[in-house]
C-alpha positions as CSV (number, residue, x, y, z in Angstrom):
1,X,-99.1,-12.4,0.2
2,X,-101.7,-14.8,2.1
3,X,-100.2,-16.6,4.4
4,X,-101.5,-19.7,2.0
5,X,-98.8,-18.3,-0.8
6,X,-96.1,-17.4,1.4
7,X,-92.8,-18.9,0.1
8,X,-91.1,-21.4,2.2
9,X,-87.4,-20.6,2.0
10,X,-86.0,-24.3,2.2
11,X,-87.9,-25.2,-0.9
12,X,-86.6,-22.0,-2.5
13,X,-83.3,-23.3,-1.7
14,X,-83.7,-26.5,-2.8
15,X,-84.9,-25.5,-6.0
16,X,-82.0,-22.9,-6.4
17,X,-79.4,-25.6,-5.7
18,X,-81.2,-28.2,-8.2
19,X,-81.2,-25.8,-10.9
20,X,-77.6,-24.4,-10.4
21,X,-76.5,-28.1,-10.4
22,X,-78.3,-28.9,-13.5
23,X,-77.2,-25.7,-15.3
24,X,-73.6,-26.7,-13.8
25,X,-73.8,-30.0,-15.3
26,X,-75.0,-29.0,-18.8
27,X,-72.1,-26.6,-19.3
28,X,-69.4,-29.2,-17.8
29,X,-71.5,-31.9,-20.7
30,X,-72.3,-29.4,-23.3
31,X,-70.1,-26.5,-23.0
32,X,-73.7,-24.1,-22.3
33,X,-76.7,-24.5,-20.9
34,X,-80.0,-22.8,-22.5
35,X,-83.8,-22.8,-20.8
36,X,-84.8,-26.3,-23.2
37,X,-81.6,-28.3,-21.8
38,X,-82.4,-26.8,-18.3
39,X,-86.1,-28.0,-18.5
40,X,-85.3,-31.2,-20.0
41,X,-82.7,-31.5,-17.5
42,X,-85.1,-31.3,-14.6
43,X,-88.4,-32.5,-15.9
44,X,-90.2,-28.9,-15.9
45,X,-91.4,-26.5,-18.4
46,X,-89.6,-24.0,-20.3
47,X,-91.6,-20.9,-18.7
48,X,-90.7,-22.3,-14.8
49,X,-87.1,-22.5,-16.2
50,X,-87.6,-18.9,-17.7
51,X,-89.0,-17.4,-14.4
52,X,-86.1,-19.3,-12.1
53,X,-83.4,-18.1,-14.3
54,X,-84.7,-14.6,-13.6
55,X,-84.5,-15.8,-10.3
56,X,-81.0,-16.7,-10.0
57,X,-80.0,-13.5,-12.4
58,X,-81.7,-11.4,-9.7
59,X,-79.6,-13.0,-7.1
60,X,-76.3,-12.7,-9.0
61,X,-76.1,-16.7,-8.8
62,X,-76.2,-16.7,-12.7
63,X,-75.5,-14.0,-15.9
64,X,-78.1,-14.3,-18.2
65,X,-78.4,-12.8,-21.6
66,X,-81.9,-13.0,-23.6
67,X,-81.8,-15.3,-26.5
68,X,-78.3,-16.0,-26.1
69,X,-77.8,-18.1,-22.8
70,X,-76.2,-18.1,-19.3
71,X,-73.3,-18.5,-17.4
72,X,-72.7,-19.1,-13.1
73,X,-71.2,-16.4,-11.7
74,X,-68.3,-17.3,-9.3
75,X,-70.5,-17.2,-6.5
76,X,-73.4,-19.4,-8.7
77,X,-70.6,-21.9,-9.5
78,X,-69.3,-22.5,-6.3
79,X,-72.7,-23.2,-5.1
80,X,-73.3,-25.6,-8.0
81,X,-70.3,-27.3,-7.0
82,X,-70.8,-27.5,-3.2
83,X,-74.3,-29.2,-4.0
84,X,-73.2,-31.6,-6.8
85,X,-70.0,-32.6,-4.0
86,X,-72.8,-33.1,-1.5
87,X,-74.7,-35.3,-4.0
88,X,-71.9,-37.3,-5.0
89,X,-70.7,-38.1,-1.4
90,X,-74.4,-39.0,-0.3
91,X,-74.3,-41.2,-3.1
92,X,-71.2,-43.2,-2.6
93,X,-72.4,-43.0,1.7
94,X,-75.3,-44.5,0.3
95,X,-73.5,-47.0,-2.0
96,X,-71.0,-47.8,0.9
97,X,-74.3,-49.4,2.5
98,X,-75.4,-51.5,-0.7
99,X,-77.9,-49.5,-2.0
100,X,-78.4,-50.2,-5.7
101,X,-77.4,-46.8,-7.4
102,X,-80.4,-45.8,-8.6
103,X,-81.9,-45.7,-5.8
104,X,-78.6,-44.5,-4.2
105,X,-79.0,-41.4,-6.4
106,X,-82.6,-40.7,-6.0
107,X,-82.3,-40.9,-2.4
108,X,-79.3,-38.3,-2.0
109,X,-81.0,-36.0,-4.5
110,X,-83.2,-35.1,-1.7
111,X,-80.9,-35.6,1.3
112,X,-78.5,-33.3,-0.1
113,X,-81.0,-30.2,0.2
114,X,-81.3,-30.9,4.3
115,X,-78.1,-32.6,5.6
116,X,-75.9,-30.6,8.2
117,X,-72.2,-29.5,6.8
118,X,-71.1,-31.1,10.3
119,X,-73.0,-34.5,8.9
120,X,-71.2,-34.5,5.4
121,X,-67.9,-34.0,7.1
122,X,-68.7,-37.5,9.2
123,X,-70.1,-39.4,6.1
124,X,-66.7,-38.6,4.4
125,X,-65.0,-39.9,7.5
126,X,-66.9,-42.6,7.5
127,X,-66.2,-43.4,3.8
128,X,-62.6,-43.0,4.3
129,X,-62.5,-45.6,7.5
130,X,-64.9,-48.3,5.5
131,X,-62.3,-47.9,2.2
132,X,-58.8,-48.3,4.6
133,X,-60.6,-51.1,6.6
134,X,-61.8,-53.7,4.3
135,X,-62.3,-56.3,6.7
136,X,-63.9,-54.4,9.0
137,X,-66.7,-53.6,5.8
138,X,-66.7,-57.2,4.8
139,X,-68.2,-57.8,9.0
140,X,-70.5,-55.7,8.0
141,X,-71.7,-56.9,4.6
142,X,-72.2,-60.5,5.9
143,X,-74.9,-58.8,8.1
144,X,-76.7,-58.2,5.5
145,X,-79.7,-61.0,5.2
146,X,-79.3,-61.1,9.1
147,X,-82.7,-59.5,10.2
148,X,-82.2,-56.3,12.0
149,X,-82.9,-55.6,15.6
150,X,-84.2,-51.6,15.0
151,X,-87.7,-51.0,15.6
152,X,-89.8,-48.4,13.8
153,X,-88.2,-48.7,10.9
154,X,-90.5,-48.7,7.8
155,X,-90.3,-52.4,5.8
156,X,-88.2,-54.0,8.0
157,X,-90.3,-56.5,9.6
């Protein structure tokens, strides 16, 4: 390999966690998940899905059976569900703040792949306080056409 095609293990990574969370959430939806609901799923083509799902096979992440589907392996599913709990407590983090959901959820879809276990632990702290102090969140969300006094940040002023 040139140093040009060398694979860069974080994107690896994230790819593997996007794909076992999509297979994941096909067969909690639809009971299976096949390449075409995969690639559908994540807005790629049938052969990527075909050459990933090797991939994960390889790995033991998933069981794969030609023409007939795939399952997680434990060790596959309990990934799947560690990244889909990080992307559904990003989200709500993210929500907490007043983000609109959409963008809530686009946002976390790419935190999720580089955020610190130590991090998550805090956001869910921080979750917890803001839902068993109300008032102290309502201080908060008066702020919220008040300009705001950080520099450097992108669109603020």
């Amino acid at each position: 390999m040139t140093q040009g095609t060398m694979a860069n293990p974080l994107c690896d990574l994230t790819r593997v966690e996007d794909y076992l969370e999509a297979i994941y959430d096909l067969i909690q939806t639809k009971g299976y998940a096949r390449s075409v609901d995969i690639a559908e799923h994540l807005g790629v083509k049938t052969p990527s899905v075909t050459n990933m799902i090797q991939k994960l096979d390889g790995m033991g992440l998933v069981a794969y059976e030609r023409y007939r589907g795939l399952t997680l392996t434990e060790t596959g599913e309990r990934m799947a569900r560690f990244s889909r709990q990080k992307h559904e407590l990003i989200t709500k983090f993210l929500m907490t703040l007043g983000i609109e959901e959409r963008i809530a959820k686009a946002d976390a879809e790419g935190i999720e792949h580089h955020v610190h276990k130590e991090t998550l632990n805090q956001i869910a702290r921080f979750i917890d306080y803001v839902s068993d102090h109300p008032s102290w969140f309502k201080a908060f969300e008066s702020l919220k056409d008040k300009p705001s006094s950080s520099r450097g940040v992108i669109g603020m002023r």
